[in-house]
C-alpha positions, 0 to 999 in steps of 0.5 A: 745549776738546776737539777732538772737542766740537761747538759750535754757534752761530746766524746773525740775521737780519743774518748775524752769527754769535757764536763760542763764547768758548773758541774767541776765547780758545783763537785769542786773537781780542780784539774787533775782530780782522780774519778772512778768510772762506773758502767750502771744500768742508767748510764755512766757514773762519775765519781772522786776515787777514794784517797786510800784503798779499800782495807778490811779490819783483818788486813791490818789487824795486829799492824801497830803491834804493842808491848804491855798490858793494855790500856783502861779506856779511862788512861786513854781518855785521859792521855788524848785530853793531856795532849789535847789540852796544851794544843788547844790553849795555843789557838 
């Protein structure tokens, strides 16, 4: 589809709105896709609603709490590529 081609659509009396097909094909929104609804100076904005809700670092901070001294970065690399190693030579 072509940028500059102007689709158009009708709201019912419900205020359903059907969007064209090449528009769900070309964003890949099956049914049942989630859209948040955005009222923007140039029109309304469509967009996939996020998976999980927006966090910020202190509303998780301390979550995964840990007993011991912590780690080196050099025994966490070495760790994630122990167990990296056995999962990749299974593929």
């Amino acid at each position: 589809m072509a940028g500059a081609e102007k689709l158009t659509t009708t709201v019912s009396t419900t205020g359903h709105v059907i969007l064209p097909g090449a528009i769900r094909r070309r964003r890949e929104w099956k049914a049942g896709t989630l859209l948040t609804v955005e009222d923007t100076p140039e029109g309304v904005l469509l967009k996939p609603a996020p998976a999980f809700a927006e966090t910020r670092p202190e509303d998780v901070f301390g979550i995964l709490a840990r007993r011991g001294k912590p780690k080196k970065l050099e025994e966490m690399d070495s760790s994630v590529l122990a167990e990296a190693r056995p999962r990749h030579d299974r593929d």
